[in-house]
C-alpha positions in Angstrom: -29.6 1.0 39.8 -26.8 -1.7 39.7 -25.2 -2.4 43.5 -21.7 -2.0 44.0 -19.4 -4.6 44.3 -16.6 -4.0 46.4 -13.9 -3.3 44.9 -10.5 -4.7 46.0 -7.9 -2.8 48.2 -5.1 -3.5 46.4 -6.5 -2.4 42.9 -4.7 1.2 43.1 -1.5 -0.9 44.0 -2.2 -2.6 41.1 -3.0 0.0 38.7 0.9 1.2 38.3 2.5 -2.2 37.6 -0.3 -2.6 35.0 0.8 0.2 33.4 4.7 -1.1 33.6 3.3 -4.0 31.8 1.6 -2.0 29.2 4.8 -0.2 28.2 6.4 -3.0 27.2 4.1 -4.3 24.9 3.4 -1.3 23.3 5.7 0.8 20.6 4.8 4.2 22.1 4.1 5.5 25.7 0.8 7.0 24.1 -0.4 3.2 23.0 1.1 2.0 26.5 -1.4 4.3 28.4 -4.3 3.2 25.9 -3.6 0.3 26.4 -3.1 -0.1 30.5 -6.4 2.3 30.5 -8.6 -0.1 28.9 -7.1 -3.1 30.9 -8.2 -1.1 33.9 -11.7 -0.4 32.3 -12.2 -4.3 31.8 -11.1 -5.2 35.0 -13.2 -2.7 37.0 -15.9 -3.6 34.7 -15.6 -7.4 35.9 -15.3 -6.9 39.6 -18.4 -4.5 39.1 -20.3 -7.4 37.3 -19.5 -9.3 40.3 -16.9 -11.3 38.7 -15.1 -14.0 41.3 -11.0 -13.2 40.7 -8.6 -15.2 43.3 -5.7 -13.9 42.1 -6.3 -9.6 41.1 -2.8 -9.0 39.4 -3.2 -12.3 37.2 -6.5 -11.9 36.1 -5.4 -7.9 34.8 -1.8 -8.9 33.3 -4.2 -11.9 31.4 -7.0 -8.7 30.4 -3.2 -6.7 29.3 -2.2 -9.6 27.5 -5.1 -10.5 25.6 -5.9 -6.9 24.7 -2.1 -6.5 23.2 -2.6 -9.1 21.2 -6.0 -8.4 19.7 -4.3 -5.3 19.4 -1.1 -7.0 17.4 -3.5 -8.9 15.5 -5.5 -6.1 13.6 -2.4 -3.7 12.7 -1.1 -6.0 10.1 1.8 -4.5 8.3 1.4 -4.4 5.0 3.9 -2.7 2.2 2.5 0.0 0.3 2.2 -1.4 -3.4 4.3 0.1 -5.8 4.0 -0.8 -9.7 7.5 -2.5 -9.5 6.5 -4.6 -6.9 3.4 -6.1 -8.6 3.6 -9.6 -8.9 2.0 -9.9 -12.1 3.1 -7.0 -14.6 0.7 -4.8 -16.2 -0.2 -5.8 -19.5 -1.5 -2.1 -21.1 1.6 -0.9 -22.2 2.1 -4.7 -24.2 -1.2 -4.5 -25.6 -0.5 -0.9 -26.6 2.8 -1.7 -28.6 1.1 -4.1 -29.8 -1.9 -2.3 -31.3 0.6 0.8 -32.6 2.9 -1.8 -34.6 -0.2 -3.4 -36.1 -1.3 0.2 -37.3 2.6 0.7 -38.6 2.0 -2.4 -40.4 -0.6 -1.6 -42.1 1.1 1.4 -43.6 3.8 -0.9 -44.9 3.7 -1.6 -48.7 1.3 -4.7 -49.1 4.4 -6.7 -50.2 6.0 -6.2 -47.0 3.1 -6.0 -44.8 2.6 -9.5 -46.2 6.1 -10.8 -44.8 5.7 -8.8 -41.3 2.2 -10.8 -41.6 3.6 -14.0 -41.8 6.4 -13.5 -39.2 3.8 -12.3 -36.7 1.7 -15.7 -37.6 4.9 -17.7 -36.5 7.1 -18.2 -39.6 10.3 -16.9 -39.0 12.9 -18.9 -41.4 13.6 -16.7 -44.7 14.3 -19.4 -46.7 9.8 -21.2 -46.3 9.1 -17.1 -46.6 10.5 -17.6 -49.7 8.9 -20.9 -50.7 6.0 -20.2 -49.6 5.9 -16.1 -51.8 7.7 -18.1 -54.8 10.4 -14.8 -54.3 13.8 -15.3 -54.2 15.4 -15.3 -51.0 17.6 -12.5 -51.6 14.1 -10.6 -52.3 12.6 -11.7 -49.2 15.8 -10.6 -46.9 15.3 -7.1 -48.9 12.0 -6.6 -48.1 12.1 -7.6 -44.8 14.7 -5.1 -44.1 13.1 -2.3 -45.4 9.8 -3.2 -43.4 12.2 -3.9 -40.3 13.5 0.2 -41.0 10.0 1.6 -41.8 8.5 0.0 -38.5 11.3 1.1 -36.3 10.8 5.0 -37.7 6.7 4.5 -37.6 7.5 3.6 -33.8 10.2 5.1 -32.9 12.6 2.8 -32.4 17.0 3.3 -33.1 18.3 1.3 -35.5 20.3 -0.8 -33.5 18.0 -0.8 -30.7 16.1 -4.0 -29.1 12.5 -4.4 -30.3 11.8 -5.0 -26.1 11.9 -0.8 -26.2 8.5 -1.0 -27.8 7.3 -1.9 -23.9 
């Protein structure tokens, strides 16, 4: 059986002002007495270990201290994450625009699948569409247009609307 230390006569004086202490540096009064309750625990814990204090109120406001910190340290706040706040946007809906236009394209007539073809490979000038088909360029501006309308109906897209509404 562990001998008892004696314990200090001013330690119930202390206990109140410890407790002060707590409450402010703590949100609630429920975390203040948590908090002031295992201060106390510590401290008796130390003079029962036989623990050498000079200076009682000092060595329990340091125990306070220390615990409100450890304390401060683990309830990082963090912001629930919301989809508009994710730093890097998700790239599902893109990829599946991208794989419903390729289908719509493929339903196009070959002659102006071809076109949509080339425009997606990165020629976008009408006039090396043309050189490049031997069409005329009044042809190529034709056809493009009518692909333009049948992809816009195959997707769902207004007339005058911005090709970003595919996303």
């Amino acid at each position: 059986m562990h001998k008892l230390h004696h314990l200090p006569d001013n330690l119930n004086d202390l206990l109140p002002r410890l407790a002060a202490r707590a409450r402010r540096l703590s949100d609630n009064q429920n975390d203040a007495d948590d908090l002031a309750q295992e201060a106390a625990i510590k401290l008796w814990s130390a003079l029962h270990k036989g623990t050498e204090v000079d200076d009682l109120e000092r060595y329990a406001m340091t125990i306070l201290r220390n615990l409100a910190r450890q304390k401060w340290r683990s309830e990082k706040q963090t912001d629930p994450l919301e989809e508009e706040s994710a730093s890097v946007p998700p790239s599902a809906p893109a990829r599946m625009a991208c794989a419903e236009l390729a289908a719509a394209v493929e339903k196009l007539p070959e002659n102006q699948a071809l076109l949509i073809q080339m425009i997606a490979a990165g020629e976008t000038s009408p006039s090396a569409l043309a050189e490049h088909t031997q069409l005329p360029l009044g042809t190529i501006m034709s056809r493009l247009a009518r692909a333009r309308a049948k992809l816009r109906k195959e997707m769902g897209i207004a007339k005058k609307a911005p090709v970003s509404e595919l996303f």
